[in-house]
MARVO-64574 format. One record per residue (C-alpha): residue number from 0; chain; x, y, z. Coordinates in steps of 0.5 Angstrom, whole numbers. Layout:
N
   seq   mol       X       Y       Z
   NUM     A       X       Y       Z
...
***
This chain:
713
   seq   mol       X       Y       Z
     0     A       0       0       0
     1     A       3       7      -2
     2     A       0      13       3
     3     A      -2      20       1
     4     A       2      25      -4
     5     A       9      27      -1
     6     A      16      28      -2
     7     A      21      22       2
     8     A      28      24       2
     9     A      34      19       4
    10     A      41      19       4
    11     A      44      13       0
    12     A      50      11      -1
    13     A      54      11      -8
    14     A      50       6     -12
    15     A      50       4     -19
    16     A      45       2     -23
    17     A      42       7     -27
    18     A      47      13     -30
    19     A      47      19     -33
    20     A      53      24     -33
    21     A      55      31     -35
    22     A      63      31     -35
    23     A      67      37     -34
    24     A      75      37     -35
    25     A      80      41     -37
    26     A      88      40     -36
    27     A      89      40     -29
    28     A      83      39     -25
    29     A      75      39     -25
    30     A      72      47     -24
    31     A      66      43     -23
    32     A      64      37     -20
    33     A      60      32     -24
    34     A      53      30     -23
    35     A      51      23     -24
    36     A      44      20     -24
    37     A      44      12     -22
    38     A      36      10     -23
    39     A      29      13     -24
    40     A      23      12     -28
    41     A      23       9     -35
    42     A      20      15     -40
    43     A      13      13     -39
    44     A       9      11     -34
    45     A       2       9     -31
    46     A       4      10     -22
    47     A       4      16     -20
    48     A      10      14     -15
    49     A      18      16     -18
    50     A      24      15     -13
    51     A      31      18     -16
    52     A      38      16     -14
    53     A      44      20     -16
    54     A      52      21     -14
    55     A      57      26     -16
    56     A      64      26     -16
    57     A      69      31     -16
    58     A      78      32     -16
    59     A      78      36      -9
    60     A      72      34      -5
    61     A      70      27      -4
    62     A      64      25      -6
    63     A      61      24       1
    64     A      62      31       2
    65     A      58      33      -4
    66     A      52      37      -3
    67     A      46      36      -8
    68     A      40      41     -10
    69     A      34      39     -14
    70     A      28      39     -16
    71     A      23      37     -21
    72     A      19      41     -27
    73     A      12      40     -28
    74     A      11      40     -20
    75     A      16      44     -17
    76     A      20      50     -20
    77     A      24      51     -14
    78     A      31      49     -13
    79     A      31      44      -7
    80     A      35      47      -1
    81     A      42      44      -1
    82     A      43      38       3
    83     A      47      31       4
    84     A      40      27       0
    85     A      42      23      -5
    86     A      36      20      -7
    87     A      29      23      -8
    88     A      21      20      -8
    89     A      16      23     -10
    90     A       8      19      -9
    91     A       1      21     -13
    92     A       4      25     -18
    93     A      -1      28     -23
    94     A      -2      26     -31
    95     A       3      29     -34
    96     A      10      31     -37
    97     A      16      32     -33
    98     A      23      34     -32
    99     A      28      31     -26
   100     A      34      35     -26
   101     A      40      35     -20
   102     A      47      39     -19
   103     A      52      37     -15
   104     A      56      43     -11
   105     A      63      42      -8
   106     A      66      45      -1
   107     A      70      50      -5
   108     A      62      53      -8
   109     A      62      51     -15
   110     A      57      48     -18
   111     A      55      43     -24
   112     A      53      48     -29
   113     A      50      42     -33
   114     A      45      38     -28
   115     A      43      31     -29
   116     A      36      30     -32
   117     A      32      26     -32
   118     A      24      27     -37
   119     A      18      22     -36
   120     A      11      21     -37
   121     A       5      19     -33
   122     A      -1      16     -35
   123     A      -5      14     -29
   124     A     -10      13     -35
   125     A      -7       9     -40
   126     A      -4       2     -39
   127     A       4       1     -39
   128     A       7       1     -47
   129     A       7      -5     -49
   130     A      13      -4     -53
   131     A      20      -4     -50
   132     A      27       0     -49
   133     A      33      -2     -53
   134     A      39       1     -51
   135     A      43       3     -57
   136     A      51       2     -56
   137     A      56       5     -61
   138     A      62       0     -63
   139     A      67       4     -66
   140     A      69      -2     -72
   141     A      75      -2     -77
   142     A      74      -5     -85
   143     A      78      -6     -90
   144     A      77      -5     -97
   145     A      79     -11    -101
   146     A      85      -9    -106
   147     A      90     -13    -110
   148     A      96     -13    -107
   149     A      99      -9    -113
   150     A      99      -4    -117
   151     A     102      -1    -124
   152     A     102       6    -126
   153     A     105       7    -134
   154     A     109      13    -136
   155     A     104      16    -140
   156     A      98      14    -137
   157     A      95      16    -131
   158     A      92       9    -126
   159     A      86      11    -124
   160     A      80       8    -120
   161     A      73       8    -116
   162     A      72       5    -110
   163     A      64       5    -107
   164     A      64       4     -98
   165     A      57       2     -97
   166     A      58       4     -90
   167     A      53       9     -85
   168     A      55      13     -80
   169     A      63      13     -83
   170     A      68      16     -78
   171     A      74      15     -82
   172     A      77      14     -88
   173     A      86      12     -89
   174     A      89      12     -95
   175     A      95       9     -96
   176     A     100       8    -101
   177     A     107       5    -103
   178     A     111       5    -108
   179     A     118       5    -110
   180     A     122       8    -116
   181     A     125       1    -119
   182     A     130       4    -124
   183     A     134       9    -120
   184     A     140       7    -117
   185     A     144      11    -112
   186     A     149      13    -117
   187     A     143      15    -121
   188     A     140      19    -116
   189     A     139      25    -120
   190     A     133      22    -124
   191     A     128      20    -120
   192     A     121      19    -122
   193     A     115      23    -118
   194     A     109      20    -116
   195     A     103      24    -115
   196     A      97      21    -111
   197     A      90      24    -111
   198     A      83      24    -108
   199     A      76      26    -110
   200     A      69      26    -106
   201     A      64      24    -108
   202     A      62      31    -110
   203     A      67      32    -114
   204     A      71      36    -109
   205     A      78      35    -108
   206     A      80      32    -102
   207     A      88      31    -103
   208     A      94      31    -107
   209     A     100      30    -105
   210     A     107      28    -109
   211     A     113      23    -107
   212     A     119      23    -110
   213     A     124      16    -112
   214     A     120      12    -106
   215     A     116      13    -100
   216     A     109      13     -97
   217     A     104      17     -99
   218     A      98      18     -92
   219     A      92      21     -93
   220     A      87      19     -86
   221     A      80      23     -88
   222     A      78      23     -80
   223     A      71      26     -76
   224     A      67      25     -83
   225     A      62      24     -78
   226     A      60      25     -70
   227     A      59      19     -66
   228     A      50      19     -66
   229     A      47      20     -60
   230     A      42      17     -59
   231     A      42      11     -53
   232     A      36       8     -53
   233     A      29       7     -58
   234     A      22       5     -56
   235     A      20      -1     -61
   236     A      16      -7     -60
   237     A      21     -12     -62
   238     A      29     -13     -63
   239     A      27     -12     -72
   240     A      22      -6     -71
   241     A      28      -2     -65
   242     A      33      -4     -72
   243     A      29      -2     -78
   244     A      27       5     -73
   245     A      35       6     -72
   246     A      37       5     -79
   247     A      31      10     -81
   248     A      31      14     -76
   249     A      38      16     -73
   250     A      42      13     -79
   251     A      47      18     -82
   252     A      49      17     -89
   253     A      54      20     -92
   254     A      59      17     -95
   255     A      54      12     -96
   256     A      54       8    -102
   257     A      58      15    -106
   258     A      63      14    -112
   259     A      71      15    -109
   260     A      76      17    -115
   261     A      83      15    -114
   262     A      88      19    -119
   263     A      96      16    -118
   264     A     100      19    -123
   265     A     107      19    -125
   266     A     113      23    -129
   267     A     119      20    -130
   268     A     124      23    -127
   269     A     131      21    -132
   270     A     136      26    -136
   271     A     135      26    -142
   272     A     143      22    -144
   273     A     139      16    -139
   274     A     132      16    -143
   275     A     135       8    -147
   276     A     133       6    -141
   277     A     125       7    -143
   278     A     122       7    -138
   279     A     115       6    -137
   280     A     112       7    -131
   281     A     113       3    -123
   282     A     108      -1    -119
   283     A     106       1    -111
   284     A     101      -2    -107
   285     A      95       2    -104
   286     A      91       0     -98
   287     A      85       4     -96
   288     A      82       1     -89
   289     A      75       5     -85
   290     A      72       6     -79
   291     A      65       7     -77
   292     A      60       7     -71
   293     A      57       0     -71
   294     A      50       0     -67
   295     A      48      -5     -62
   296     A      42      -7     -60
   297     A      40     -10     -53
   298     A      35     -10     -47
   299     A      40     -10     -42
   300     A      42      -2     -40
   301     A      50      -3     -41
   302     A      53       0     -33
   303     A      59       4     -32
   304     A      64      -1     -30
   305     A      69       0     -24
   306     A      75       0     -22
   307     A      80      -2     -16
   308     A      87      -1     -14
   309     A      91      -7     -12
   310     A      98      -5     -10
   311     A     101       2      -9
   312     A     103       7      -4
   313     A      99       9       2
   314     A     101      13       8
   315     A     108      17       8
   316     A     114      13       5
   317     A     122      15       4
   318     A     122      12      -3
   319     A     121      17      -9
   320     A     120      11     -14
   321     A     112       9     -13
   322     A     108       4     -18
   323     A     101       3     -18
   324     A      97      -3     -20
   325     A      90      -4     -22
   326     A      84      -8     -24
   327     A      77      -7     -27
   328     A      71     -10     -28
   329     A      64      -9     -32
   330     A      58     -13     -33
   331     A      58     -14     -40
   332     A      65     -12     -43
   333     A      71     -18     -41
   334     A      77     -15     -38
   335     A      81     -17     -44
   336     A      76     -10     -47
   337     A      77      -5     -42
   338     A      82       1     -43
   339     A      85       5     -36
   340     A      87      12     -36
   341     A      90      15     -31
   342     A      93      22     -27
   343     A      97      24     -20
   344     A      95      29     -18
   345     A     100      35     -16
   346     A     105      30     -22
   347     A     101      30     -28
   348     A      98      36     -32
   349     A      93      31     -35
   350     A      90      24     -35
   351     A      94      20     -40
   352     A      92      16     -46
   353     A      87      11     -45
   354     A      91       5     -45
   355     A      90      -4     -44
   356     A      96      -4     -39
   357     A      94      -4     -31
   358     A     100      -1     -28
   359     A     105       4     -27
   360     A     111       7     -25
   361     A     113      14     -24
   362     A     120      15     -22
   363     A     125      21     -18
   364     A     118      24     -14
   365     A     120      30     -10
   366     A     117      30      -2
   367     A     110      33      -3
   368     A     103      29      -2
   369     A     100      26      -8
   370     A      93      23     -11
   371     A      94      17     -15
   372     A      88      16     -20
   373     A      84      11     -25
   374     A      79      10     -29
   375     A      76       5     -33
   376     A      73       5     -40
   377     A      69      -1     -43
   378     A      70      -3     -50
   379     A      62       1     -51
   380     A      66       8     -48
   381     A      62       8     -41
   382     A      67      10     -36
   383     A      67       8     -28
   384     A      65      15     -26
   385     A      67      14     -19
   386     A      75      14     -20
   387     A      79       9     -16
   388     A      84      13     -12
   389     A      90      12      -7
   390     A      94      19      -3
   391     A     101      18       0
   392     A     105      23       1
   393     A     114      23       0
   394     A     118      25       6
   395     A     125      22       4
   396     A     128      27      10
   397     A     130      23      17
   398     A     127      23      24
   399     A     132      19      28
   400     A     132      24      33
   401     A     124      22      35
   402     A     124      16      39
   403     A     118      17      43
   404     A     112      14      42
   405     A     106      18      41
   406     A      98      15      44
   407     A      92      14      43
   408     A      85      16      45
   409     A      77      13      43
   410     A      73      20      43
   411     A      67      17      42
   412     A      64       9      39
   413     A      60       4      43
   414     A      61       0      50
   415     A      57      -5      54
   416     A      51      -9      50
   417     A      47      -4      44
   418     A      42      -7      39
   419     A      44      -4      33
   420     A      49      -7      28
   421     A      52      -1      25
   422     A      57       2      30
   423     A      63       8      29
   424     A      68       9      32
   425     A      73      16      33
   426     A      80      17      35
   427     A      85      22      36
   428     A      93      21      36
   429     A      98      26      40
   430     A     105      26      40
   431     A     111      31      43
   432     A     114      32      35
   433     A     109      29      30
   434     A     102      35      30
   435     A      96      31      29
   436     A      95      33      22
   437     A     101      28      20
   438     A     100      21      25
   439     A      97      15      22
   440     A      91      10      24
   441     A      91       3      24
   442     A      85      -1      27
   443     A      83      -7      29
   444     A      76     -11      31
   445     A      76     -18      34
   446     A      71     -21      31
   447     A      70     -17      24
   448     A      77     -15      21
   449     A      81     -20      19
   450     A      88     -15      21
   451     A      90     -10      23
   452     A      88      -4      17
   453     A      93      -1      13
   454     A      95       7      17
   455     A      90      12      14
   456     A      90      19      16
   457     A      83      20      17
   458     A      80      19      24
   459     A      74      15      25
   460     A      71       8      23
   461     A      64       5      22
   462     A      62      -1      21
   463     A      55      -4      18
   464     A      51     -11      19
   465     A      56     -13      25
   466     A      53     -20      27
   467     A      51     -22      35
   468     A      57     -23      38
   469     A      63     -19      42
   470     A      67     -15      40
   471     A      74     -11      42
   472     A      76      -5      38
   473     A      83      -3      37
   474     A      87       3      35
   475     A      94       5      35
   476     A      98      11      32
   477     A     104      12      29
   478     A     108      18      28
   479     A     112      21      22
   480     A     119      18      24
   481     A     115      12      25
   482     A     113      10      32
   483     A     108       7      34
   484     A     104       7      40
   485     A     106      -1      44
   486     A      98       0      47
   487     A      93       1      42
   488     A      87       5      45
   489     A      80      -1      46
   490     A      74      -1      47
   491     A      69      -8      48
   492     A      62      -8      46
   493     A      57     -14      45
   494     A      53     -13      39
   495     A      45     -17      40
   496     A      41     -17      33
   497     A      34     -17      35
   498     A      31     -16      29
   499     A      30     -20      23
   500     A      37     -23      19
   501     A      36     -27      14
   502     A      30     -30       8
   503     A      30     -36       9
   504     A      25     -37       3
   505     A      21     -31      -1
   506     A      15     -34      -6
   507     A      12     -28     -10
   508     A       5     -28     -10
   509     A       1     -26     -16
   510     A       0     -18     -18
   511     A       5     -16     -13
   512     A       8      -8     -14
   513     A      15      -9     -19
   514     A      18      -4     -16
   515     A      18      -6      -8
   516     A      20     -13     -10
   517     A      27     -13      -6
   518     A      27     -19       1
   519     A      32     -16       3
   520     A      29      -9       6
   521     A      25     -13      11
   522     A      32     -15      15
   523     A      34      -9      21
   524     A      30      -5      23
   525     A      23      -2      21
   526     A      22       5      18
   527     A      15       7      21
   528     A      12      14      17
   529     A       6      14      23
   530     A      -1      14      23
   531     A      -2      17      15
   532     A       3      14      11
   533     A       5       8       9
   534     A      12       7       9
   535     A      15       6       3
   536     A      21       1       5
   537     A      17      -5       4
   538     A      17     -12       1
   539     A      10     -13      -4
   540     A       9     -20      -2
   541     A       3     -21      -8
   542     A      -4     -24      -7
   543     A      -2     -30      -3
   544     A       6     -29      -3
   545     A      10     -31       3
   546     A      17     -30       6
   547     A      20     -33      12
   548     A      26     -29      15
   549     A      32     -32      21
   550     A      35     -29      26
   551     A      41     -29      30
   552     A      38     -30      37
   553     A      33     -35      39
   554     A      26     -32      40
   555     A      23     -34      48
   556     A      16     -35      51
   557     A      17     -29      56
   558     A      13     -24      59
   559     A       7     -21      55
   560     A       9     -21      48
   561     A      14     -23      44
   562     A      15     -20      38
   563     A      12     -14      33
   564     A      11     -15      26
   565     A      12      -9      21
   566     A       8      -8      16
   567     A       5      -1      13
   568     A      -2       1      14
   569     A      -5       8      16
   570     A     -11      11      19
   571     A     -15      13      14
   572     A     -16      21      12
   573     A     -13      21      19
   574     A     -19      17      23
   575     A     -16      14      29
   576     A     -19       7      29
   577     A     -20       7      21
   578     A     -15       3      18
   579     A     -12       1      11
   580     A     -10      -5      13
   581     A      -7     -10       9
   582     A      -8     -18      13
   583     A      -3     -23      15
   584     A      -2     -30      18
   585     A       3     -31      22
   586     A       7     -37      23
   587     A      13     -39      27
   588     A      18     -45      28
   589     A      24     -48      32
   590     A      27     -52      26
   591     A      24     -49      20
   592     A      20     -55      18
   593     A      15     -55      21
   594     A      11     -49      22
   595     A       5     -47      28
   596     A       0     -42      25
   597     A      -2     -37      31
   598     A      -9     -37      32
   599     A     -14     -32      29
   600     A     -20     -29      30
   601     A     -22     -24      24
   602     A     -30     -20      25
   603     A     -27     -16      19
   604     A     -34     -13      15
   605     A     -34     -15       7
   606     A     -34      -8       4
   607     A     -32      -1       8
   608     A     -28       0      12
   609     A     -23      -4      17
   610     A     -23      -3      24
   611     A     -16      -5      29
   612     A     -21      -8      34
   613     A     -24     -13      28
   614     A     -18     -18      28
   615     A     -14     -22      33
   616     A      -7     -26      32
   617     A      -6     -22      24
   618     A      -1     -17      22
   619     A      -2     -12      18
   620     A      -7      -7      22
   621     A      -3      -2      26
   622     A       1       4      23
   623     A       8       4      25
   624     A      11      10      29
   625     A      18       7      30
   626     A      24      10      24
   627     A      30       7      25
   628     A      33      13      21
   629     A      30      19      24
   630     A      28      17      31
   631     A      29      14      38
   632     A      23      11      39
   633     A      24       4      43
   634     A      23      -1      37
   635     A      22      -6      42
   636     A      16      -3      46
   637     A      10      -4      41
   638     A       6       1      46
   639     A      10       7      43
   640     A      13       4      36
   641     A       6       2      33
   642     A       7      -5      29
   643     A       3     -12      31
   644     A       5     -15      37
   645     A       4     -23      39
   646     A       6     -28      44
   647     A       8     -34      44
   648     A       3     -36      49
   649     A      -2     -36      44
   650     A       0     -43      41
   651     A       1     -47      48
   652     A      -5     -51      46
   653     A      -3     -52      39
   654     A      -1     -59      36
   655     A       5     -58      34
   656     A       8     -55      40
   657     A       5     -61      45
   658     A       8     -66      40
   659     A      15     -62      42
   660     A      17     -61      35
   661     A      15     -53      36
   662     A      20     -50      43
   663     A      16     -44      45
   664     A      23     -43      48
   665     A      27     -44      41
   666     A      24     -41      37
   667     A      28     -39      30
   668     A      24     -37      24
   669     A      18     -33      22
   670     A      14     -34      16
   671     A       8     -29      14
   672     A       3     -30       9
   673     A      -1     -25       5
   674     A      -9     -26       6
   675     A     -13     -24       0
   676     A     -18     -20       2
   677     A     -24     -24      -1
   678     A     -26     -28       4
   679     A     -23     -34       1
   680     A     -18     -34       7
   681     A     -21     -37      13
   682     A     -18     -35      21
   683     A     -18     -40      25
   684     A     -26     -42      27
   685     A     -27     -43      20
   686     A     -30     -35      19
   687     A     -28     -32      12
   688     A     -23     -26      12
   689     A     -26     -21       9
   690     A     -20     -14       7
   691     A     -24      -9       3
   692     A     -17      -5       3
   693     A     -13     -11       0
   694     A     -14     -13      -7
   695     A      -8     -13     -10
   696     A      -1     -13      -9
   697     A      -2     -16      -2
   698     A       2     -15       3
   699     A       8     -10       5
   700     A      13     -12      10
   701     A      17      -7      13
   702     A      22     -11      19
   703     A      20     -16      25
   704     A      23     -15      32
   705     A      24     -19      38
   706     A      22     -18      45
   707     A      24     -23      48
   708     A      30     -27      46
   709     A      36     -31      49
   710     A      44     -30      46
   711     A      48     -36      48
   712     A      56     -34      47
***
């Protein structure tokens, strides 16, 4: 279910699956930072709920460090406020056409005078285009004209010759002609011949006329005939119909099929005391070799590739001769297909060629800091838009006068048993030589970290997704001269996942929304919107679909209830008790074989409106409150964080639970069923369930959390 007209922000990381970049370089640096679009909605739609997702990228400020503004043409004309967002919803959006566009802003002020845009269509009314998107991707290929291997041109009569390229969208032509004058010999040198090569267009127009003497090579390349075309994409039915559209509508034709004249012509070069030798002409060879843009069709979206550095300098070093090795990667291109191009910072004035090696060296650097960047370029030209990069800094003077070591001190980072898996942890250095801005860091958490890290200048960590478990945070610091502190700075704390970790099993059920269709948003902690709007970080299950989630701590039969189920509904026109609900069974198990349903209750009418108080032991009834990301609301209390609540207590008379094949004490899975609201579905008395609200795309799961559990170490 999908709540009233509003605009949900959320900072997201720099994810990459839809693109769509503006460049700006010159020489040296970037004067603005790129924006880069990663998804949004296809051209035309018929939902009125778009999400975007961008990212930028800049030579001196980091990416996370970028601020964005935005806005969307057809709704709001005004440029949002700059701020950290990287991603953007809109929901209930109108019939119409409209323009995404997103800049990015460095620290230093400059903005991305070119934003990323994105246009789009919405048709509530109209069913989705049944045609589809290919996307079109220009190879740059290379043919050669089948000649003989040899020519002759007469003394007295010119060789001439039309050639036809039947070749679109032409990027270059290469001429090649050599020859060597037979009859001349070094103590003849004097009475060289001249060879003469020219070129017509096929308007007539001469392209080329050049002259060689005795012997040589003549080279004519006819390049920039035409630009690569632009368009990267077409809407069409099928593949044959996107390749008929694309020939006939975006095919250049110049060149195409049009006459070339080729004129070689000789004048015999001996003094007039060596004519008996009767000359008559020479022979040579001519190569002619094209280039030309070659279209590809295909339903798979060509994304940019990415790029990682595998060796090369970090921290300070005395060395001045550093290399650097690399590798990339890309979804459709092989590594044998991809070129690298790569810039030092505070070194180079500019990146260098696009090149098929993954290494380099530079030799002789004087002391100073410096950036190692690279890029990769797919054999379709997407280049990775976030370059790989490495600082080091060159100092080759010695310290051997320090010998103390320097200390360290945790600022901030957690203790004692939290129930979140993201932690971060800050630190500072001090030294009695070395000032803070030029210590390093080297970190190290048991139970995570397979070492202690390599010595980074920055100075906090996080981390994400930890599992339940203990865990001892490690810092040491190290000086310019190189010493290190012999007692790293710890902090212990013991991480307990009380919500949902794993799926299990996800079973797509009929009619369920494309757009929501992830499991994996159902793990960690819920992101409640309260009484009047449905959360958009769900799970559509479909009509009868069903996920079954894991958990690393074992459910328990405690006091009160046990644990909350999650999903998205809300009040209907702000009307406490009246509720858009979408209804579910729930069911657990110790060993995930063998699953005791809760027993349920439902008095829901068969039209109108359900009430909370309708229905006992189904989710899906009471909004959600609680937001992980936004506030600090105790996702553990149902009373202040909303969801359903349930109690293993419940369940003591069910069979399965007498039998011993469910332990109430043990409990490991949960497994959740959308209800189809036709009252097809039954509860536990044999009573129809009716859901007048829930009549397609089934149920949205959001997060499950436990009350009641035991960890065992």
């Amino acid at each position: 279910m999908y709540g009233p007209s509003n605009i949900i922000s959320t900072k997201t990381g720099n994810e990459s699956d839809f693109s769509n970049s503006s460049n700006h370089t010159n020489s040296n640096d970037n004067i603005f930072p790129n924006t880069i679009l990663l998804s949004g909605p296809p051209n035309h739609i018929n939902h009125s709920d778009v999400n975007f997702t961008w990212t930028g990228v800049d030579d001196n400020t980091s990416t996370e460090n970028l601020s964005y503004s935005y806005k969307l043409e057809g709704m709001d004309d005004l440029w949002s406020v700059w701020s950290a967002d990287t991603s953007i919803i809109y929901t209930k959006l109108s019939n119409g056409d409209y323009v995404f566009l997103v800049k990015a802003k460095n620290q230093e002020g400059n903005t991305d005078p070119t934003p990323a845009k994105k246009e789009f269509t919405i048709r509530l009314d109209e069913e989705e285009p049944k045609s589809k998107i290919f996307y079109v991707y220009w190879s740059i290929q290379e043919k050669i004209l089948p000649l003989d291997d040899s020519f002759h041109v007469e003394k007295n009569e010119p060789f001439t010759r039309q050639i036809k390229i039947p070749q679109s969208n032409l990027k270059s032509v290469t001429f090649k002609l050599t020859w060597k004058d037979e009859i001349t010999t070094p103590l003849l040198h004097f009475g060289k011949d001249t060879l003469t090569f020219s070129i017509e267009a096929p308007d007539g127009k001469k392209l080329f006329k050049k002259e060689s003497i005795g012997n040589g090579t003549i080279l004519y390349i006819k390049d920039n005939i035409n630009d690569k075309p632009e368009v990267t994409e077409i809407e069409s039915e099928n593949l044959s119909t996107a390749q008929i559209k694309l020939i006939q509508e975006y095919y250049n034709t110049n060149w195409e099929n049009k006459t070339i004249q080729l004129n070689v012509n000789l004048k015999v070069g001996e003094i007039s005391i060596l004519r008996r030798l009767m000359e008559q002409g020479n022979n040579f060879k001519l190569e002619i070799s094209y280039e030309y843009y070659n279209p590809e069709l295909s339903e798979k979206e060509d994304n940019p590739p990415d790029t990682r550095i595998l060796s090369g300098p970090t921290g300070t070093i005395k060395d001045n001769t550093v290399t650097f090795s690399w590798i990339g990667s890309d979804d459709i291109s092989s590594s044998e297909q991809l070129e690298y191009s790569y810039k030092l910072l505070e070194y180079d004035a500019e990146w260098s060629q696009w090149k098929t090696e993954t290494s380099t060296t530079y030799s002789d650097l004087p002391d100073g800091e410096y950036t190692f960047f690279i890029l990769t370029k797919d054999f379709r030209g997407n280049i990775d838009p976030t370059p790989a990069n490495q600082t080091f800094k060159i100092d080759q003077e010695t310290e051997d006068d320090d010998t103390t070591s320097p200390d360290t001190n945790i600022l901030s980072g957690p203790t004692g048993t939290i129930y979140c898996n993201t932690v971060t942890f800050t630190w500072d250095g001090s030294d009695d030589k070395t000032s803070a801005n030029d210590m390093k860091f080297s970190y190290y958490l048991t139970g995570k970290d397979p070492d202690w890290s390599d010595w980074i200048t920055v100075k906090s960590k996080t981390y994400t997704n930890l599992s339940t478990g203990n865990y001892t945070f490690q810092i040491k610091t190290k000086d310019k001269a190189g010493n290190i502190d012999p007692t790293p700075a710890t902090r212990s704390f013991t991480v307990i996942n009380r919500f949902a970790t794993r799926v299990i099993e996800f079973n797509n059920g009929t009619d369920n929304h494309p757009d929501y269709n992830d499991p994996h948003v159902t793990l960690g902690g819920p992101r409640g919107l309260g009484d009047t709007m449905g959360s958009l970080h769900v799970l559509s299950l479909g009509i009868n679909g069903n996920i079954t989630l894991g958990f690393e701590v074992n459910i328990t039969n405690g006091p009160g209830m046990d644990f909350v189920i999650f999903e998205n509904p809300f009040y209907i026109n702000n009307q406490p008790g009246k509720v858009y609900a979408e209804l579910i069974y729930v069911e657990i198990s110790t060993d995930g074989v063998n699953f005791a349903r809760f027993p349920s209750i439902s008095n829901t009418p068969c039209s109108g409106s359900i009430y909370p108080d309708d229905v006992t032991n189904l989710a899906g009834i009471w909004p959600v409150y609680i937001n992980v990301d936004t506030n600090n609301i105790d996702p553990f209390n149902p009373n202040v964080a909303g969801g359903d609540a349930f109690d293993l207590q419940d369940l003591n008379s069910n069979p399965l639970v007498q039998s011993g094949l469910v332990d109430l004490q043990n409990i490991n899975y949960i497994r959740l069923i959308d209800i189809f609201g036709d009252g097809s579905n039954l509860d536990s008395r044999g009573n129809p369930i009716y859901d007048p609200t829930d009549m397609d795309n089934g149920a949205d799961i959001d997060a499950i959390s436990i009350i009641n559990y035991m960890w065992i170490e």
